[in-house]
C-alpha positions as CSV (number, residue, x, y, z in Angstrom):
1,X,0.0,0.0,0.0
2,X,1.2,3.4,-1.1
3,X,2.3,5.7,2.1
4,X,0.2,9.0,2.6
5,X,1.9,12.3,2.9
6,X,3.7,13.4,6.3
7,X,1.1,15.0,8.5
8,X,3.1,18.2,10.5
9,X,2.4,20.5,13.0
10,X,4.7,23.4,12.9
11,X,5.5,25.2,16.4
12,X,7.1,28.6,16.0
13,X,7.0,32.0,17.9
14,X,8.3,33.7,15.5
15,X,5.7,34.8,13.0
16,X,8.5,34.5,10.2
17,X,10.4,31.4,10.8
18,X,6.6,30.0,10.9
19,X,5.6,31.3,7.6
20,X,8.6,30.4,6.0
21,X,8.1,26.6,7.1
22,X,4.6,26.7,5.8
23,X,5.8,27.5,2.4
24,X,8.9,25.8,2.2
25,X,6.3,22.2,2.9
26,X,3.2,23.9,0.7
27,X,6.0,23.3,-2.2
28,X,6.5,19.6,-1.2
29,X,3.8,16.9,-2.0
30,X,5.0,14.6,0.2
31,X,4.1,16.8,3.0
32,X,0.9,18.1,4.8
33,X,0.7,21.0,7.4
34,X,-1.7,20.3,9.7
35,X,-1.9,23.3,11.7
36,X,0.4,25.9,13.6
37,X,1.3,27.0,17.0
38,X,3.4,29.8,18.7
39,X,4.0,28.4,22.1
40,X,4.5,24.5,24.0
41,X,1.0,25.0,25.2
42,X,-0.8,25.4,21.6
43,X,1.5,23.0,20.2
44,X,0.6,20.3,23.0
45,X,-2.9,20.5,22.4
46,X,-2.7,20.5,18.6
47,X,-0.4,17.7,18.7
48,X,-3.4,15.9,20.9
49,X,-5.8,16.9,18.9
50,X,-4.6,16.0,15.1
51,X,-2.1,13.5,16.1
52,X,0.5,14.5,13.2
53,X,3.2,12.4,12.4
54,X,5.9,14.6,13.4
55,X,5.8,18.3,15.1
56,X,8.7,20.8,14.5
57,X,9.2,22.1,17.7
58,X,11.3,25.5,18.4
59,X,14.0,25.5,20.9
60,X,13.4,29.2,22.6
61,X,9.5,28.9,22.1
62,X,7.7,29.6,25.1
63,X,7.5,26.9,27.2
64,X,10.8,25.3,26.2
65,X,11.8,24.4,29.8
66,X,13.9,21.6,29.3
67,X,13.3,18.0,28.5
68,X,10.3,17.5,31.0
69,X,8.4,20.0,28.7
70,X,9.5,17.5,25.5
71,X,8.2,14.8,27.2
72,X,4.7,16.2,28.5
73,X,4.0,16.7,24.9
74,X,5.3,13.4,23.3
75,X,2.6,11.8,26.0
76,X,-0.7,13.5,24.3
77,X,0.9,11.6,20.9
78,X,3.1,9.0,22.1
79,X,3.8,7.8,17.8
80,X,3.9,11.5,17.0
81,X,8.2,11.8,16.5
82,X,9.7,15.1,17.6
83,X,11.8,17.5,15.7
84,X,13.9,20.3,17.4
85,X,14.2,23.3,15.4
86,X,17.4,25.8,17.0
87,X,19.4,28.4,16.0
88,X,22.3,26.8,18.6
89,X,24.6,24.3,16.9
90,X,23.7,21.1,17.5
91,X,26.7,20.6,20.3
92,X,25.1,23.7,21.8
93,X,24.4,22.0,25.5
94,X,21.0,23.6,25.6
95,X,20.5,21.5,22.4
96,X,22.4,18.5,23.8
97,X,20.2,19.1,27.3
98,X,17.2,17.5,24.6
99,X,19.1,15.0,22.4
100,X,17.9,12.2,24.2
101,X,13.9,13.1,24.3
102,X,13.5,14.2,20.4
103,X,13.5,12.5,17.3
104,X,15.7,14.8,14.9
105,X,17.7,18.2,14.8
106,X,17.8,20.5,12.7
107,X,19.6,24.0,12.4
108,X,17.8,27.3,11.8
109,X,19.2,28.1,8.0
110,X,19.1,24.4,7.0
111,X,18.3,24.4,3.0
112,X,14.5,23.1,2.4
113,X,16.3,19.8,1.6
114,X,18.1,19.1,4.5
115,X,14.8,20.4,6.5
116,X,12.6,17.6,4.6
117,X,15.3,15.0,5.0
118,X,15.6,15.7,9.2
119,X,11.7,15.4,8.8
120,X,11.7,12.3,7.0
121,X,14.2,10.3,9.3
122,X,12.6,11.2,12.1
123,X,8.8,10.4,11.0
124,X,10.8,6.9,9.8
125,X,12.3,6.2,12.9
126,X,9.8,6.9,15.2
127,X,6.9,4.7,12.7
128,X,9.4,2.0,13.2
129,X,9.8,2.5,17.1
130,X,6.0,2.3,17.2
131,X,5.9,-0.9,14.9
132,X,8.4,-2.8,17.3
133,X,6.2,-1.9,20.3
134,X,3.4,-3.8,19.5
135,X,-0.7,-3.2,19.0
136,X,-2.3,-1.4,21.7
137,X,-4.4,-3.0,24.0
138,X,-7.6,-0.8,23.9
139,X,-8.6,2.8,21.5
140,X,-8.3,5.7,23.4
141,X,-11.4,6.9,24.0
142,X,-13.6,9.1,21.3
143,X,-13.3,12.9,21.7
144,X,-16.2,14.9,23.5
145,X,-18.0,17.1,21.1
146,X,-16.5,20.1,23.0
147,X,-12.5,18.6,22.2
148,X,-13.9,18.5,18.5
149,X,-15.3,21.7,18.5
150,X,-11.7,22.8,19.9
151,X,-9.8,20.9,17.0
152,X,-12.1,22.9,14.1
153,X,-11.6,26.1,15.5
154,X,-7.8,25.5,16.3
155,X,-7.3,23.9,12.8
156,X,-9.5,24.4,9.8
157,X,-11.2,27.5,11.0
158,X,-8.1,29.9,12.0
159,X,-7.0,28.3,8.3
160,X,-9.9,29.7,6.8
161,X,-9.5,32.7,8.3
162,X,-6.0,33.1,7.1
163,X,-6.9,32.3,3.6
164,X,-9.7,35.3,3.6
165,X,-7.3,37.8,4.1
166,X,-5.2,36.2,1.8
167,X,-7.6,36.5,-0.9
168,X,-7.7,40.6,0.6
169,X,-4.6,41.1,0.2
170,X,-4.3,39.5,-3.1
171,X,-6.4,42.0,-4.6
172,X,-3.9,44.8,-3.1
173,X,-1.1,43.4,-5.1
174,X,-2.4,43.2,-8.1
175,X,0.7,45.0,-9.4
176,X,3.0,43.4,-7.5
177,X,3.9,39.9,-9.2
178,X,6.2,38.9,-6.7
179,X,4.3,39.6,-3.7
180,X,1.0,37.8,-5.4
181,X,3.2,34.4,-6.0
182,X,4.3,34.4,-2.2
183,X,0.4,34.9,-1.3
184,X,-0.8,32.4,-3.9
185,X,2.4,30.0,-1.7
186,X,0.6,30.9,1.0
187,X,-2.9,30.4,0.3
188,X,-2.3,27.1,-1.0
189,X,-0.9,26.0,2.1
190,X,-3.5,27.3,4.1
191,X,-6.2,25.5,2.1
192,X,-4.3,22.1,2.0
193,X,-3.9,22.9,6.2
194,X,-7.5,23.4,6.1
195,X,-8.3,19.7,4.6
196,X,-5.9,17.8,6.4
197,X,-7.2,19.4,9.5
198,X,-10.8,18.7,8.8
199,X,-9.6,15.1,7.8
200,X,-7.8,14.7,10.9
201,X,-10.9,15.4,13.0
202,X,-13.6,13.7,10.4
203,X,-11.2,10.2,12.2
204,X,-11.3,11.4,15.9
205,X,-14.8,11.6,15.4
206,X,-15.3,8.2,14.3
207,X,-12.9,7.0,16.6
208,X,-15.3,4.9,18.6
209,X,-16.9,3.0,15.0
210,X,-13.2,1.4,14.6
């Protein structure tokens, strides 16, 4: 059977180094972002929510305490692997402080091939690490209707959202080619966000039929 696409969830504070992520996986088929977060908090509960196969997680984020915080959030998705994203060098000891609790490294500045590669690895090695540990005993149980309502507006509706004033600003641009190729980039991710997001809820809801 052929594999699906990577399913990410991208944890930045910085509004850039986000954006800049988004469209450097909107260019990549093999790769769908889920959603987006700017601190450990939001990127915990996405991570529970849409279960993603790898979240790329920002070493001086908010929340960022050290590897107890890595752990808490590899427990609401224990398959999801774990990606640190740091402008340190990896022998950095605040990077080596995390080594053993995450799945991959990768440098701030990496080329959108190195960045997909570190993303690959680590969604590889962590599928396998979930293989070797067996089935699970018992589904975790369905989501309440108000943990659903939580994953459309934290997913596909901030997506929509985005991709309206997308479509504004488009129309601003109109002279501007440049500027309108980065926002049709943009929008593009933001609708393909949109579907996987509404996908990845569409199975939590029918968790309990499996």
């Amino acid at each position: 059977m052929e594999e699906g696409p990577i399913r990410l969830v991208i944890a930045d504070d910085n509004d850039d180094a986000r954006r800049l992520a988004l469209m450097t996986f909107a260019r990549l088929p093999a790769f769908h972002v889920l959603g987006e977060a700017a601190d450990l908090t939001a990127a915990a509960d996405l991570v529970a929510r849409l279960l993603p196969d790898v979240v790329l997680l920002d070493l001086a984020m908010p929340g960022m305490t050290g590897p107890e915080a890595v752990e808490a959030l590899r427990r609401r998705s224990p398959e999801t692997a774990v990606v640190l994203v740091s402008g340190y060098a990896q022998d950095d000891p605040k990077v080596r402080s995390l080594s053993g609790v995450v799945d991959g490294y990768v440098e701030k500045g990496t080329s959108a091939k190195g960045l997909a590669a570190a993303v690959r690895r680590a969604a590889s090695r962590r599928g396998a690490s979930a293989a070797l540990s067996g089935p699970v005993a018992a589904h975790a149980p369905a989501p309440s209707l108000a943990e659903l309502a939580a994953s459309l507006h934290d997913g596909p509706v901030q997506a929509l959202s985005g991709a309206l004033w997308t479509l504004d600003a488009l129309e601003e641009a109109i002279d501007e080619p440049a500027r309108r190729q980065e926002l049709l980039v943009g929008l593009r991710t933001t609708l393909r966000s949109a579907l996987e997001a509404t996908r990845s809820i569409t199975r939590q809801a029918h968790a309990d039929d499996a």
